[in-house]
KOLLUM-950557 format. One record per residue (C-alpha): residue in one letter; x, y, z. Coordinates in steps of 0.05 Angstrom, whole numbers, padded with zeros to 5 digits, always signed. Each point is the difference from the previous one (the first is absolute). Layout:
% KOLLUM-950557
aXYZ
...
% end
This chain:
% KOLLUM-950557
x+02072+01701+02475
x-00053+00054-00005
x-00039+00031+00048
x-00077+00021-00013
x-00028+00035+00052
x-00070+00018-00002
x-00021+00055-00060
x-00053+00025+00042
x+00055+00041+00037
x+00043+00052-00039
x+00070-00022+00008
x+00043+00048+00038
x+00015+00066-00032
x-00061-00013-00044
x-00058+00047+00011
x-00064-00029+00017
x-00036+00047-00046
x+00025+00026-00072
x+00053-00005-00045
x+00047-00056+00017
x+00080+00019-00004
x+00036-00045-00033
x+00070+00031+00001
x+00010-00003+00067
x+00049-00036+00043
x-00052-00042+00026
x-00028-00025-00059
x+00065-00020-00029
x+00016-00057+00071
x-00067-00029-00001
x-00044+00023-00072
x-00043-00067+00004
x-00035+00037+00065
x-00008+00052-00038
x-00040-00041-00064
x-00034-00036+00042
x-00033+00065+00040
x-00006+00021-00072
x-00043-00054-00014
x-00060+00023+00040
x-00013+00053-00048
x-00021-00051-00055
x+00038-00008-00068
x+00035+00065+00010
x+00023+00045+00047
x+00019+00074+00009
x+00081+00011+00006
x+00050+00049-00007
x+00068-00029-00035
x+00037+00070+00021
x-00020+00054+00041
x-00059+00039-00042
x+00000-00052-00048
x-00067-00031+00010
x-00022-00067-00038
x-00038-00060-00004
x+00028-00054+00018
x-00037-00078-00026
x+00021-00058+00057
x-00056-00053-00040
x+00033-00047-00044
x-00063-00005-00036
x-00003+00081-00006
x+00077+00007-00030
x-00017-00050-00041
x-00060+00039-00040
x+00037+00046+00008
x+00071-00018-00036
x-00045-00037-00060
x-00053+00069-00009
x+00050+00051-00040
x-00066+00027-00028
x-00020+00028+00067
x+00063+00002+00039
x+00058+00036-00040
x+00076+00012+00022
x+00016+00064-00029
x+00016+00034+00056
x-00013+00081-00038
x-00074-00021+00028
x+00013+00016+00070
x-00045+00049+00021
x+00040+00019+00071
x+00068+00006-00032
x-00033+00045-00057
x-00033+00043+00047
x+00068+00011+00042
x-00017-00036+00051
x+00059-00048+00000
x+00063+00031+00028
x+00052+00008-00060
x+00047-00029+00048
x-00045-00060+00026
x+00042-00066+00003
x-00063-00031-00037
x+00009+00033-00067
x+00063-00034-00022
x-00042-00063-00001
x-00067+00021-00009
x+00021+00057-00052
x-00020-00002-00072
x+00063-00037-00051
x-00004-00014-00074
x+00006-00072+00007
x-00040-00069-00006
x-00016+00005+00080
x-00045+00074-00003
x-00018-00015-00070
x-00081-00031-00028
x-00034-00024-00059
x+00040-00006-00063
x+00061+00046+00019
x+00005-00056+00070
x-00007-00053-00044
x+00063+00034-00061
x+00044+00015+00071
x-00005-00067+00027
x-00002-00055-00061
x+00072+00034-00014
x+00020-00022+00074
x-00035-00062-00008
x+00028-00022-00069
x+00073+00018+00029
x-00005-00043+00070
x-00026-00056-00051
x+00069-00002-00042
x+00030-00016+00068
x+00027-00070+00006
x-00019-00041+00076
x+00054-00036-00006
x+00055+00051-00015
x-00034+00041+00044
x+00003-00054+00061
x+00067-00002-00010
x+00020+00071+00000
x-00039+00000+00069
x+00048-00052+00023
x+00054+00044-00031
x-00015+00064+00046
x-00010-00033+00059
x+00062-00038+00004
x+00042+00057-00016
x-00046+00043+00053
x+00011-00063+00052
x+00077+00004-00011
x-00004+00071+00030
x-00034-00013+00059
x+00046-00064+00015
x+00054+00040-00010
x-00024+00046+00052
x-00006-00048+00057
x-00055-00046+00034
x-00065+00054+00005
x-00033+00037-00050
x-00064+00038-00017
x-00031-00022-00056
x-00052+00052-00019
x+00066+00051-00010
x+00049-00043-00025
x-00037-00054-00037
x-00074+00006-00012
x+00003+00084-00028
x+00062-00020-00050
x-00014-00069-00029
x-00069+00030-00041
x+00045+00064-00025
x+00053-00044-00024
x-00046-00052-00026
x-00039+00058-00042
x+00067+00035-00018
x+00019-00069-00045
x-00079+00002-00030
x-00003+00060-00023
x+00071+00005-00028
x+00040+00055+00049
x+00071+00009-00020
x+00038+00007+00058
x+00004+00077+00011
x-00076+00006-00017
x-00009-00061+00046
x+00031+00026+00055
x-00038+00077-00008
x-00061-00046-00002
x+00008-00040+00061
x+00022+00060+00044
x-00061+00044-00021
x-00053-00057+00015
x+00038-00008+00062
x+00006+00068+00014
x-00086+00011-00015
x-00021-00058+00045
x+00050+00017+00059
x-00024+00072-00003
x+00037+00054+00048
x+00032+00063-00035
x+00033-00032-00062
x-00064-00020-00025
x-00007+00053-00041
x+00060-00018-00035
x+00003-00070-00001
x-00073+00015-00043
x+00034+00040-00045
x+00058-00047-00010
x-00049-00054-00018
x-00036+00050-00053
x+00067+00010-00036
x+00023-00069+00007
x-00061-00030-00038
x+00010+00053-00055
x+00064-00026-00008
x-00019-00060-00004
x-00051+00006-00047
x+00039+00037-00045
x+00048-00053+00006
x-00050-00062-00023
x-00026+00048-00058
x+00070+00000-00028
x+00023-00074+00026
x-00052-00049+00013
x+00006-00061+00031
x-00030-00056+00032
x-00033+00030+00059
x-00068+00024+00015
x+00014+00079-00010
x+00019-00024-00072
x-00063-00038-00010
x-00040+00059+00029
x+00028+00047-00046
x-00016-00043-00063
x-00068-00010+00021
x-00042+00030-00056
x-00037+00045+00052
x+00054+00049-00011
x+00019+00026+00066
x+00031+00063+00002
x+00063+00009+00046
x-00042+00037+00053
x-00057-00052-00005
x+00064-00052+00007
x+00026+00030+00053
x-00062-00007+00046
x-00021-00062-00023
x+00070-00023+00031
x-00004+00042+00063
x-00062-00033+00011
x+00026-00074-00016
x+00066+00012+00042
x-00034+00038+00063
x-00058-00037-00003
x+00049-00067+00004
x+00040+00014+00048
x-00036+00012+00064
x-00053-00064-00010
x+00054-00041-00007
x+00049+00028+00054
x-00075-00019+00051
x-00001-00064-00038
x+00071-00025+00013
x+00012+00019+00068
x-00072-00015+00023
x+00014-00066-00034
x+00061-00013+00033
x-00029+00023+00064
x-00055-00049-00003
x+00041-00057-00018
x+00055+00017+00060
x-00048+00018+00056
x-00062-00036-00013
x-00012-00071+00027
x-00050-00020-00048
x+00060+00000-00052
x+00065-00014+00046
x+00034-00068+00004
x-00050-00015-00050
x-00009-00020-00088
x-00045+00061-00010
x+00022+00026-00066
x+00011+00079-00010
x-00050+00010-00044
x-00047-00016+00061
x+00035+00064+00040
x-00013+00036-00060
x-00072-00004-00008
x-00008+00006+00069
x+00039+00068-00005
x-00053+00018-00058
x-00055-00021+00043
x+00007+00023+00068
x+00063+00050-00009
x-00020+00039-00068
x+00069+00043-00026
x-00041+00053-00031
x-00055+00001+00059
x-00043+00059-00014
x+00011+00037-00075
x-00033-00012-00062
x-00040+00069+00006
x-00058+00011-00038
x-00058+00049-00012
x-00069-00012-00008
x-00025+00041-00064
x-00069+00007+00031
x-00033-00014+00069
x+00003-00075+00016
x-00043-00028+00065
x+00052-00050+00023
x-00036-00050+00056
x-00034+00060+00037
x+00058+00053-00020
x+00001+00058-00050
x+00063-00001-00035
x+00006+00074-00025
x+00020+00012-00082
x+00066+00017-00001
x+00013-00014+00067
x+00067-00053+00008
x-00020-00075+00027
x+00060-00042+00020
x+00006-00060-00011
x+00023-00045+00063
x+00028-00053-00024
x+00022-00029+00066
x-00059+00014+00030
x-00041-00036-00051
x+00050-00056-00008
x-00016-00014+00086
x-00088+00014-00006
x-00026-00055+00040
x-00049-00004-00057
x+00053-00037-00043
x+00051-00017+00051
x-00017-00070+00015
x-00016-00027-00071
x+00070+00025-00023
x+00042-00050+00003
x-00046-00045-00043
x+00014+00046-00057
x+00076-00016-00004
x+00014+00069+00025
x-00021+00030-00068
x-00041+00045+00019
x+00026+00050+00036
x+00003+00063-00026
x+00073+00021+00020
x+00008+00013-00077
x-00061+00034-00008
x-00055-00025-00051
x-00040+00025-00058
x+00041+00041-00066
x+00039+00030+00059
x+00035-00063+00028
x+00074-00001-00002
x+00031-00025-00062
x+00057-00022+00037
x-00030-00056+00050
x+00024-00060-00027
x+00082+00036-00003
x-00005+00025+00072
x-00027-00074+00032
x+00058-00033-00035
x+00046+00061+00018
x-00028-00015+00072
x-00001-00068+00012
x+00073+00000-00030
x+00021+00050+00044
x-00024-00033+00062
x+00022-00071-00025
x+00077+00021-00013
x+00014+00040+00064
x-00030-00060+00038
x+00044-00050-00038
x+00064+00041+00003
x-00008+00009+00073
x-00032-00058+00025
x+00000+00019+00078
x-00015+00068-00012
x-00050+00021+00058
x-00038+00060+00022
x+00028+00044+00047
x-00065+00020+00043
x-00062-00041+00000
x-00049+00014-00064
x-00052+00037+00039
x+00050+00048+00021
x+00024+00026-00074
x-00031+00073-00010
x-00027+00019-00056
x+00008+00068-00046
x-00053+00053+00033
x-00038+00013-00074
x-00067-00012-00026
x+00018-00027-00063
x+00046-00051+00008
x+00015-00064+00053
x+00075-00007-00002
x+00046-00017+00052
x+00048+00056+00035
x+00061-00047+00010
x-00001-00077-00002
x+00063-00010+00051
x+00029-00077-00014
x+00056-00043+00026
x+00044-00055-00056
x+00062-00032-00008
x+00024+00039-00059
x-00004-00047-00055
x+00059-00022-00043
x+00026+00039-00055
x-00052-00009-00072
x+00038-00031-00053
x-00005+00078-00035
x+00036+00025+00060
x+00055-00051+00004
x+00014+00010-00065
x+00003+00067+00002
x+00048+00009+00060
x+00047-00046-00043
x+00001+00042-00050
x+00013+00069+00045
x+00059-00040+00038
x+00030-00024-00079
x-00008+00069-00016
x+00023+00024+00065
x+00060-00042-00012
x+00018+00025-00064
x+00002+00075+00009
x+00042+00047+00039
x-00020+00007+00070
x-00048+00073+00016
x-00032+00017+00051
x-00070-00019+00022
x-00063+00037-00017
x-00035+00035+00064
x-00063-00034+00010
x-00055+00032-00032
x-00049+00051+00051
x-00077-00036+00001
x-00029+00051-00046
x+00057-00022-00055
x-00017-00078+00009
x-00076+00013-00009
x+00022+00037-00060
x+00042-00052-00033
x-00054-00065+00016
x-00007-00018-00070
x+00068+00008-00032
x+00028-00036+00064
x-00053-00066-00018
x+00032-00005-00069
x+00065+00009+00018
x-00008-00057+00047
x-00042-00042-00050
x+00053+00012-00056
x+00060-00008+00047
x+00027+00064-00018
% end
């Protein structure tokens, strides 16, 4: 399924000499030439993730490995980096929102990482599999309703894969409907970028205030709740980020996860007509398809020789995940570690606390569209899907499919007999106008429950 051309020769658009660009067009349809001309360099190579943003970026599974598990040499606080405090980083450089300093677990070290994150990490651990499995289930009925309801094609990065891990997170961390709803539209509004960004940011901000406020005042049995009673103390703007980072930093993995998943499952042979389970797909995603595929920035506190490379103090290395995951070095003993090795979730005090949620999230995801519509197929071969032109990520652009729309869920049925008794019982009025796009994507939250209650 993937083509490796020879890393002797730069890939095309890819200098032969220098910094390598990683944020153009060309990297984003075909990034494995580009780690594999990487390679050459040794453990690391010189990149730029934006234009004048110049990094290091490690491609040896070996390297990123030392590298995640040394905190005491490589650090994440980002209010190290020497180009950005000399002004050499344009204020307006695409870079910065993800590279940029935050308050949270993710650009914290040392004992005020380790305060940040045992709050996330004793929160995800009050969450129940189970329950949680089930409220997967939950959301992607309800979001598999819609698109039968729509007709016979569908794209399910847009209308499945982005909304089942907002709705999924809304329920764990407690969102009232009006909060849930602000929540979901500014996390959507971040990731699909364009002019309202701005202001989808700012309606997230205000959102998670509220809601914090909120589970101060009313606690219950979701993970903002347990947060908040941790005896840490967070603050509400220490709250707030920690939450930003938890819901952000969800969201996009898992939308690469699901519809990669799917993907693989639909166009692949190797799985097709066949009894591989999902959680096969999955680790294959992890493996050769990493969601978060170049991130995890660090800084080295002093000079470090890294095989034959100076890797400046202060000076970012990136860690490529997906590049690492695919070093020939490792590539072919894999599979005899169970796929548990890959480092899709990081390693070291930095790894996500949330692996074990997103693979079940995942694998549920993928199982229940496939089950609700069983002939669902792809609508262009797999090796003609496109993928989103960034460095940091490897997520599909659409994932076009063809189904039968699948029977009414019991919820649904149930629900509709309720509207039509209702219906029945009061005066006759005249429909509602159906609601304008930027309306429904504002409403995604309130609509699950009302469909989950049957109101």
């Amino acid at each position: 399924m993937q083509h490796q051309p020879d890393y002797r020769q730069p890939p095309p658009g890819c200098p032969a000499h220098g910094r390598v660009p990683l944020y153009t067009p060309e990297f984003g349809i075909d990034p494995d030439s580009y780690y594999n001309h990487l390679r050459q360099f040794g453990a690391s190579a010189p990149v730029e993730m934006a234009p004048g943003v110049e990094a290091e970026l490690v491609t040896s599974y070996a390297a990123a490995l030392h590298i995640l598990q040394h905190p005491d040499t490589f650090v994440r606080d980002a209010r190290r980096w020497r180009a950005l405090n000399e002004g050499r980083i344009p204020a307006d450089s695409p870079a910065l929102p993800m590279m940029g300093y935050r308050p949270n677990a993710l650009f914290s070290d040392g004992a005020d990482h380790a305060r940040l994150r045992q709050v996330a990490t004793d929160g995800l651990d009050t969450v129940d599999p189970h329950q949680l499995g089930r409220h997967v289930e939950q959301v992607a009925d309800y979001l598999i309703d819609q698109i039968s309801g729509r007709g016979r094609r569908a794209d399910l990065v847009t209308d499945y894969a982005q909304q089942l891990p907002l709705l999924v997170f809304s329920e764990l961390f407690g969102c009232p409907p009006d909060i849930g709803d602000d929540i979901v539209f500014g996390v959507s509004g971040i990731f699909e970028g364009g002019s309202d960004a701005e202001q989808a940011n700012q309606i997230l901000g205000q959102a998670l205030h509220r809601l914090v406020t909120l589970k101060r005042r009313s606690p219950g049995a979701d993970v903002t709740s347990q947060m908040l009673k941790h005896p840490a103390g967070l603050n509400d703007d220490e709250m707030v980020n920690q939450l930003v980072t938890l819901l952000s930093g969800g969201t996009a993995p898992l939308t690469s996860l699901i519809s990669t998943g799917i993907a693989l499952m639909l166009g692949d042979d190797r799985y097709t007509g066949t009894q591989v389970l999902v959680e096969d797909a999955v680790n294959e995603v992890l493996w050769k398809y990493a969601p978060i595929a170049n991130y995890a920035v660090h800084y080295p506190v002093q000079d470090v020789e890294l095989d034959g490379r100076v890797l400046r103090a202060d000076d970012p290395v990136v860690i490529s995940f997906a590049a690492a995951n695919t070093d020939p070095a490792v590539t072919e003993s894999r599979y005899a570690l169970r796929g548990r090795a890959y480092l899709a979730f990081g390693a070291g005090p930095h790894v996500c606390p949330a692996k074990d949620p997103a693979n079940l999230i995942g694998t549920r995801a993928i199982e229940r569209v496939l089950t609700r519509l069983p002939d669902i197929s792809l609508g262009i071969d797999f090796d003609r899907l496109t993928w989103q032109p960034t460095p940091w990520s490897r997520t599909l652009t659409t994932l076009p499919v063809h189904f039968t729309p699948a029977p009414p869920s019991a919820r649904q049925t149930q629900a509709r007999a309720r509207q039509a008794s209702a219906s029945a019982a009061e005066p006759a009025h005249h429909a509602a106008p159906p609601m304008s796009q930027s309306h429904a994507k504002a409403t995604r939250w309130s609509s699950f429950l009302k469909w989950l209650t049957g109101a």
